[in-house]
C-alpha positions in Angstrom: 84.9 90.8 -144.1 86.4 89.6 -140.8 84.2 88.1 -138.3 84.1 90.1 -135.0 84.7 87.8 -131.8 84.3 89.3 -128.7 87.1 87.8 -126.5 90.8 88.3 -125.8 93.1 86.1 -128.1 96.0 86.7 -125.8 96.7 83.5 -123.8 99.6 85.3 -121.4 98.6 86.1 -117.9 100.9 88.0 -115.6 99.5 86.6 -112.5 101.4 89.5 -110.6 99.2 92.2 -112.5 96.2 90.7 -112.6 96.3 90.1 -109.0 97.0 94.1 -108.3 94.3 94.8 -110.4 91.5 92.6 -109.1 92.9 93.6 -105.2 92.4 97.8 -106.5 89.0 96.6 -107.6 85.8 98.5 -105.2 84.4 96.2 -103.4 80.4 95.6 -104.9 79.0 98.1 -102.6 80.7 100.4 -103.7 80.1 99.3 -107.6 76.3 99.4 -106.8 76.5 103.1 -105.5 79.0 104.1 -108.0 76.3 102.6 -110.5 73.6 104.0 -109.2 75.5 107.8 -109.5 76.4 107.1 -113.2 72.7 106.8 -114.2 71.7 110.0 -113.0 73.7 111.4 -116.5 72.0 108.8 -118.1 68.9 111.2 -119.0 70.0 114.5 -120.8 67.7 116.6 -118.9 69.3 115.5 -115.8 72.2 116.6 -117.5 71.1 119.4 -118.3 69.7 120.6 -114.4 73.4 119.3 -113.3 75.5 121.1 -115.7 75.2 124.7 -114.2 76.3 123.4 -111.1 79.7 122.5 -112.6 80.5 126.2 -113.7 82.2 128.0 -111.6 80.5 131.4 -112.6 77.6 130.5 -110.5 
């Protein structure tokens, strides 16, 4: 059975990409808040209390 490492084996780097990439990046406010919003669905009751909110027949 292979052996499952958990890293990129690619050694090519287009700077150019990378560099749009980490400038589209939120900055770390914005990570902590968006964080913080992602663990309110991180409890399925929550969930549940949310989900009739996102139908539109109520």
């Amino acid at each position: 059975m292979s052996e499952y490492h958990d890293r990129c084996d690619c050694n090519t780097i287009r700077e150019s990409v990378f560099n749009r990439v980490r400038a589209a990046l939120p900055g770390e406010d914005n990570l902590y808040d968006l964080a913080d919003l992602f663990k309110v669905f991180g409890d399925s009751t929550r969930v549940k209390i949310l989900a009739p909110w996102a139908s539109p027949r109520y």
